[in-house]
C-alpha positions as CSV (number, residue, x, y, z in Angstrom):
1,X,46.8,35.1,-1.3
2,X,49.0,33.8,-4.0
3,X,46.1,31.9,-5.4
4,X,43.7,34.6,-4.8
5,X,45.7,36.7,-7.2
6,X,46.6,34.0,-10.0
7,X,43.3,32.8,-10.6
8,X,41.9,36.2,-10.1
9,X,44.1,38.5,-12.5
10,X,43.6,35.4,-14.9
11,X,40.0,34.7,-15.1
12,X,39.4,38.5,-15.7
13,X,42.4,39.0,-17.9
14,X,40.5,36.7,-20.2
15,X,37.7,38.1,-19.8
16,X,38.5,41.4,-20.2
17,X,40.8,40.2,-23.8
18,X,37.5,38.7,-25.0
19,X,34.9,41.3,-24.3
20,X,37.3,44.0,-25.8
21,X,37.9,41.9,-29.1
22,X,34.5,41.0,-29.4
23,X,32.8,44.2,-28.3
24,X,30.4,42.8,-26.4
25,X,28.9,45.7,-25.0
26,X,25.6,45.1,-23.0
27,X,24.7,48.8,-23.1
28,X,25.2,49.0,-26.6
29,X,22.9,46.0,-27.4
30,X,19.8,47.0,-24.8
31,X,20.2,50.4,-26.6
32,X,20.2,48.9,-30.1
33,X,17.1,47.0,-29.0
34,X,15.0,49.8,-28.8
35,X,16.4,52.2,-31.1
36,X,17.4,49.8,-34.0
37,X,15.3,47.0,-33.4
38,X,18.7,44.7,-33.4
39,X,18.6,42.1,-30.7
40,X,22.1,40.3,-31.6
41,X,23.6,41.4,-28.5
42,X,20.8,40.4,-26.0
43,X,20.8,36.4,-28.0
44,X,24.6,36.9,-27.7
45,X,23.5,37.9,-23.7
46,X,21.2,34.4,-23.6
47,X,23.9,32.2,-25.6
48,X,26.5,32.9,-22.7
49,X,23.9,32.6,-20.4
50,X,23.1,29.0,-21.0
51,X,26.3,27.9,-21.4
52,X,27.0,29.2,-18.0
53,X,24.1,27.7,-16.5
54,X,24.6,24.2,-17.6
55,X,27.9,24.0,-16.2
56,X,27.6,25.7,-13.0
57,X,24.3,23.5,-12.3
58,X,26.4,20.1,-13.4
59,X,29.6,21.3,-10.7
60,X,26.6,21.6,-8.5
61,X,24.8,18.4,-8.7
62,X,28.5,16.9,-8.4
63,X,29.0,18.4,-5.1
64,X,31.9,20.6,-6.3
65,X,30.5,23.1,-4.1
66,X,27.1,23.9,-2.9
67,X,24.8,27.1,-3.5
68,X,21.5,28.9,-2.4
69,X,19.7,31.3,-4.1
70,X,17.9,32.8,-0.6
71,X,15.5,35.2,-0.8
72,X,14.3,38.0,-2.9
73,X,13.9,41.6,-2.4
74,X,11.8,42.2,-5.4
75,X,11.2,45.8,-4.6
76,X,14.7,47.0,-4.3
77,X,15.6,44.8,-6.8
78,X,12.9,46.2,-9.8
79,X,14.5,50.0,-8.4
80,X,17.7,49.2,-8.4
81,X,18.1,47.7,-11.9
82,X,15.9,50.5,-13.2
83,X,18.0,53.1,-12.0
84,X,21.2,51.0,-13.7
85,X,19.7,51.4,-16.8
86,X,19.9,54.2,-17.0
87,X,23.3,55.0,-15.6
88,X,25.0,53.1,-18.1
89,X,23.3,55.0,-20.9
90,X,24.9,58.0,-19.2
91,X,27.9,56.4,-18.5
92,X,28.4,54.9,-21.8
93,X,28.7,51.8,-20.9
94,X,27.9,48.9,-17.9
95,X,29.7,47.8,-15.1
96,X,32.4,45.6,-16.8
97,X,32.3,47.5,-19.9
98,X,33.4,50.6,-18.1
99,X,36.0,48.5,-16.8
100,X,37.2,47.1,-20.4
101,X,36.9,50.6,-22.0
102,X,39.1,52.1,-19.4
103,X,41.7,49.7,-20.5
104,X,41.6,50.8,-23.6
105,X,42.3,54.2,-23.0
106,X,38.6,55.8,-22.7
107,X,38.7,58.4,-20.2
108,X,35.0,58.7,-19.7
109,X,34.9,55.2,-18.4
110,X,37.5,56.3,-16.1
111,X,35.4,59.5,-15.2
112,X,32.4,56.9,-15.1
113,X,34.7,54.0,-13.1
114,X,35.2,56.7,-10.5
115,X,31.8,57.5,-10.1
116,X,30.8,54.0,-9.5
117,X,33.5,52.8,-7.2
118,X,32.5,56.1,-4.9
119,X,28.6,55.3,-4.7
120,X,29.0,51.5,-4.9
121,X,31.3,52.0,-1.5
122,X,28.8,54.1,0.1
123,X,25.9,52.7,-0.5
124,X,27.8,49.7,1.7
125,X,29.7,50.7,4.4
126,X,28.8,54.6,3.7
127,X,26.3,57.0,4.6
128,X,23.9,55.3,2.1
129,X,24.6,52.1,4.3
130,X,21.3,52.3,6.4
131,X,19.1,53.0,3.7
132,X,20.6,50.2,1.3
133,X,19.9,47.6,4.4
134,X,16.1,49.2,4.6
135,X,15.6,48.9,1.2
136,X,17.1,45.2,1.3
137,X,14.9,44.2,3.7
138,X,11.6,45.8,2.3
139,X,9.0,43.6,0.2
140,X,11.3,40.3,0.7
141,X,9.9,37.0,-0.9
142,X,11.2,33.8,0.8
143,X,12.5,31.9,-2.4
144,X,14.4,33.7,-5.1
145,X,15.1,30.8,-6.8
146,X,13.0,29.7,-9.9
147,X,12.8,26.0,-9.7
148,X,11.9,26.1,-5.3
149,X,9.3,28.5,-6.1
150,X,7.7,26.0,-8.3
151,X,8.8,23.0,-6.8
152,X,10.4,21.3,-9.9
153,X,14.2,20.0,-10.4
154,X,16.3,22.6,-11.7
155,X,16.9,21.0,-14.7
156,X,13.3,21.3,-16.1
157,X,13.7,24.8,-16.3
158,X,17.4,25.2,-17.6
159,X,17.3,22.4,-20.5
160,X,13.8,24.4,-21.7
161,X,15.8,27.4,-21.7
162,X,19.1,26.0,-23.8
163,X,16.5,24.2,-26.6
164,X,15.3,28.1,-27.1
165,X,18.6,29.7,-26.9
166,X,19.3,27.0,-29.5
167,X,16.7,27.5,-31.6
168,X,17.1,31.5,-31.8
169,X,21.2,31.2,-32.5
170,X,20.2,28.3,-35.1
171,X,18.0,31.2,-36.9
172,X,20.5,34.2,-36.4
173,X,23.1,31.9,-37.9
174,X,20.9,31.1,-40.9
175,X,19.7,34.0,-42.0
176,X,21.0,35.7,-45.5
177,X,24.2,37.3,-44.9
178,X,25.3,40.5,-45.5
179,X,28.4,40.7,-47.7
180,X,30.5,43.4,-45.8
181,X,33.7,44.7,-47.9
182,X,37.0,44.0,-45.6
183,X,40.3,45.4,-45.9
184,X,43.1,43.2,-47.0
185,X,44.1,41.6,-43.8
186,X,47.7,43.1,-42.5
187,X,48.4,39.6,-40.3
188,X,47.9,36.4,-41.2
189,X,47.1,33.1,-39.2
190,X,46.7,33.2,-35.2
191,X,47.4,36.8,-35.0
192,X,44.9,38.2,-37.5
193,X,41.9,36.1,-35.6
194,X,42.9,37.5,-32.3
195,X,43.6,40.9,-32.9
196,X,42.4,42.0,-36.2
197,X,39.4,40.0,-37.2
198,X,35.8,40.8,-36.2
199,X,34.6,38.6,-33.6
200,X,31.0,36.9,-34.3
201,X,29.3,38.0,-31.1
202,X,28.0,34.6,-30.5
203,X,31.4,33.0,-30.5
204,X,32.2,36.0,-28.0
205,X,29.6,35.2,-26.2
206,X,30.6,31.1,-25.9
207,X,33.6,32.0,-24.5
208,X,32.3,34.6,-21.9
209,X,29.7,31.9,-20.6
210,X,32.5,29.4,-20.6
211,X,34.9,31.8,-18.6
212,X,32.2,32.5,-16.0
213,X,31.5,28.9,-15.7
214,X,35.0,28.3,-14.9
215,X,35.0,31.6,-12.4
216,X,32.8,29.8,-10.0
217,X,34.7,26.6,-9.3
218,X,38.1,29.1,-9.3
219,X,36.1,31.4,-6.6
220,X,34.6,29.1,-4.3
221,X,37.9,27.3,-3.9
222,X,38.8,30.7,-2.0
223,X,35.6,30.5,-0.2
224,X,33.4,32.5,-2.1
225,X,30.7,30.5,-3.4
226,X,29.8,32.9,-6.8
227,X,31.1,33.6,-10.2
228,X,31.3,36.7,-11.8
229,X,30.9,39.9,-10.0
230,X,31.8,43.7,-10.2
231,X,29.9,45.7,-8.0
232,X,31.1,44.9,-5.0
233,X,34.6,44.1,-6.0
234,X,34.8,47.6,-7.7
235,X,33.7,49.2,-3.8
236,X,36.0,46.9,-2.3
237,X,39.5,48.2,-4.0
238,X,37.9,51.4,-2.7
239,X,37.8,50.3,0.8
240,X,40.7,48.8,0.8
241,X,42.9,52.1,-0.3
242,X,40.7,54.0,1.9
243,X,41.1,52.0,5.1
244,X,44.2,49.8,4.2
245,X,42.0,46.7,5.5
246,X,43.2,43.5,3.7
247,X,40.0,42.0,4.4
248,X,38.4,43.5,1.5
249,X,41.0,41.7,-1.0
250,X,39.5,38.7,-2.3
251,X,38.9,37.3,-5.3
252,X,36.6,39.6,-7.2
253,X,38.8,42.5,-6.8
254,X,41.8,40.7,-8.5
255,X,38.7,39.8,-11.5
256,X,37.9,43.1,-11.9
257,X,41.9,44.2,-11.8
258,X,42.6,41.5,-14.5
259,X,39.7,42.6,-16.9
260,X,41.1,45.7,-16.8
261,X,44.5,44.5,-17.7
262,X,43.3,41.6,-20.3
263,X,41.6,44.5,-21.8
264,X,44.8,46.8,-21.9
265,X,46.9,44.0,-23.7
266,X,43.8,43.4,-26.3
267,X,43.5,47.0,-26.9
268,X,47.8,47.7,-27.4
269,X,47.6,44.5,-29.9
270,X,45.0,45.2,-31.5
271,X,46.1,49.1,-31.9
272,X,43.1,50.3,-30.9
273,X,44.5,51.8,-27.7
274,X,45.0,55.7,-27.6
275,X,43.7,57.8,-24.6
276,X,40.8,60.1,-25.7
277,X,39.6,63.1,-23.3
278,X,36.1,63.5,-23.3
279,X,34.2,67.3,-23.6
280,X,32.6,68.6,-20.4
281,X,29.1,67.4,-20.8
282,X,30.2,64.1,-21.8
283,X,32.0,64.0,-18.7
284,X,29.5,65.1,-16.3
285,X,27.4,62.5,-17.9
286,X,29.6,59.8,-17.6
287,X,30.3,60.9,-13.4
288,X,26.3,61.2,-13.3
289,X,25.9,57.6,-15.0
290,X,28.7,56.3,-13.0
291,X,26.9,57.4,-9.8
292,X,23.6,55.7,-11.0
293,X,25.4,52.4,-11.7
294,X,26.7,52.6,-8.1
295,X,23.4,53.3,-6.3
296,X,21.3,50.6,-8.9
297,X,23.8,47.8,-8.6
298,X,23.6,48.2,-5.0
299,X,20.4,48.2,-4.6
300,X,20.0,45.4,-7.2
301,X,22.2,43.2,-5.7
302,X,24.0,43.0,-9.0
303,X,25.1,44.8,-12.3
304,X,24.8,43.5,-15.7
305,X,26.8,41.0,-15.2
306,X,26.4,39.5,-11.7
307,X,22.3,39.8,-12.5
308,X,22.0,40.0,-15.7
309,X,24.7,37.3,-16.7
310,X,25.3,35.2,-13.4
311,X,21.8,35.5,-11.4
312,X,20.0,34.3,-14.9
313,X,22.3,31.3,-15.1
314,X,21.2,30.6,-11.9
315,X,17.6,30.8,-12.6
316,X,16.5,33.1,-9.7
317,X,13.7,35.4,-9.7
318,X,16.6,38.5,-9.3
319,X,18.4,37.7,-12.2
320,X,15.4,37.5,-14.6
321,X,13.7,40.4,-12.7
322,X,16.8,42.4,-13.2
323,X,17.6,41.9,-16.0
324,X,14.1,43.0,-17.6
325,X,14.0,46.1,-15.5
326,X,17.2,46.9,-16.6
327,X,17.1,47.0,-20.4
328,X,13.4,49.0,-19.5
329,X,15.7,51.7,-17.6
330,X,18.2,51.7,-20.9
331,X,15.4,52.4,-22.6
332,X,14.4,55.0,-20.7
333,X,17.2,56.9,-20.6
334,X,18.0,56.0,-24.4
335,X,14.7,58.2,-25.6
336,X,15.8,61.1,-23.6
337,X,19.1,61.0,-24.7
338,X,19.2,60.0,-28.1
339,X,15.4,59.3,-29.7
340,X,14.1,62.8,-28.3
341,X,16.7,65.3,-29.2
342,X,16.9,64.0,-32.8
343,X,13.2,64.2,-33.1
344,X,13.2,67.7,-31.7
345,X,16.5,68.1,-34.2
346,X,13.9,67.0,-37.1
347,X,10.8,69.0,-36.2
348,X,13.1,72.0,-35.9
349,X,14.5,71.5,-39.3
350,X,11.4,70.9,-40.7
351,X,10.1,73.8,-39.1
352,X,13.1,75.9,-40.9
353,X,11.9,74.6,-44.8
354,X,8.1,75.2,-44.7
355,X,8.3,78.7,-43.0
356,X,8.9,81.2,-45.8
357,X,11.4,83.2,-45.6
């Protein structure tokens, strides 16, 4: 237990400090794709993505610890990441970012955290139980991972993959830049690059793949053989307060507790913490998009992160699948939340200066 909780809090307290300087908000970054045509965050996405892969696939082929893709239930999978889109549009924010923005004070994400935890339990051991297992077992292919479907060594697909995450970050980083004006800097040395500077999203994004390489070697020493996850950590703090079963404490829930905190200390440091109450329909939205996340992730088999981050790494057919359908559902939801009103804003006002008075 001791170790469960070290390694744990630890791993997601650094986790949590680093996606909270860097802002590295998936929702955010799907959204921007489609509404501002800026794909930084979604290279950031594939920089940590291949950094992760390479070094859980090296512990692998070492023996450090063995792992199996198993099977994949494309239908529920295409639904369920669909339907997460859009519930962190509404949410404001994905699975771990809900998590890091509570720390910092949001209480939407807490509105939104609530939300999640409630559906993500009972779409497992709930009354949505039975239909999560149906829909689990419906439309099932028999290899989920990339490189058995095709019949190739692993490595043909990954080191492809790194030479064109390489190749994109090599022309992000040499592009014209911007000259953006600063304010005079009120700390100096360590201290101003940890909690005052702007984080380049791609150095954020380094040290998030590195942190969830090293969360699967820390994880499967405890006997569970993944890295990253939040879904079903989130559910389980649930069912443990609910049924006071310490069977449902393990090592992803002490992740998910220590982003929260890492987050907290960033936020306090940094001064950007301060508690800010959300107006009703932003709250309704955010319990609405919580819900979503829950019943998606579920069905998905993973959130943002443990498909769109981990699964990828591991080049299954989920995590890519996932992922895709996922930013297609944020996209969704961002037209009918932001793109149409302000269209209907701009016809209206429109309307307003031809029609004579």
């Amino acid at each position: 237990m001791t170790y469960l909780i070290i390694t744990g809090l630890l791993c997601g307290a650094l986790l949590g400090f680093v996606m909270q300087r860097g802002r590295f908000c998936l929702t955010g970054g799907f959204r921007d794709m489609y509404i501002a045509k800026d794909n930084r965050m979604f290279y950031a996405l594939l920089v940590a993505i291949a950094v992760q892969s390479v070094g859980v696939f090296l512990l692998i082929d070492l023996g450090i610890f063995e792992y199996s893709a198993g099977s994949l239930p494309i239908l529920s999978v295409i639904i369920g990441s669909f339907i997460f889109g859009i519930g962190i549009i509404l949410a404001g924010g994905c699975a771990t970012g809900t998590w890091y923005r509570a720390g910092e004070g949001l209480i939407g994400s807490w509105i939104a955290l609530a939300g999640y935890m409630l559906m993500s339990t009972m779409m497992r051991t709930g009354v949505f139980g039975p239909f999560n297992q149906q829909m689990q077992q419906s439309t099932v292919l028999p290899k989920n991972s990339i490189a058995e479907t095709f019949g190739i060594n692993h490595w043909f697909i990954i080191v492809p993959f790194v030479l064109i995450v390489a190749f994109i970050l090599y022309k992000q980083l040499t592009k014209p830049k911007v000259a953006i004006p600063s304010l005079k800097p009120k700390r100096t040395g360590l201290a101003h690059i940890l909690f005052e500077k702007r984080w380049n999203p791609f150095v954020t994004a380094t040290l998030i793949g590195i942190i969830a390489f090293i969360a699967w070697p820390l994880s499967a020493a405890t006997g569970r053989v993944f890295g990253l996850g939040i879904t079903t950590p989130s559910a389980n703090i649930l069912q443990y307060l609910t049924t006071g079963d310490e069977g449902f404490l393990n090592w992803g829930v002490f992740l998910v507790l220590g982003i929260f905190a890492g987050s907290f200390i960033a936020a306090k440091a940094s001064k950007e913490f301060r508690f800010r109450m959300p107006d009703v329909k932003t709250g309704i939205n955010s319990f609405i998009g919580g819900n979503l996340m829950g019943v998606g992730a579920s069905l998905a088999g993973g959130c943002s992160i443990g498909n769109g981050l981990v699964m990828t790494a591991m080049m299954t057919w989920q995590g890519w699948i996932g992922l895709v359908f996922m930013i297609l559902g944020t996209w969704t939801a961002s037209y009918f939340v932001f793109v149409r009103p302000r269209q209907k804003a701009m016809a209206a006002k429109l309307k307003e200066q031809v029609t004579p008075a």
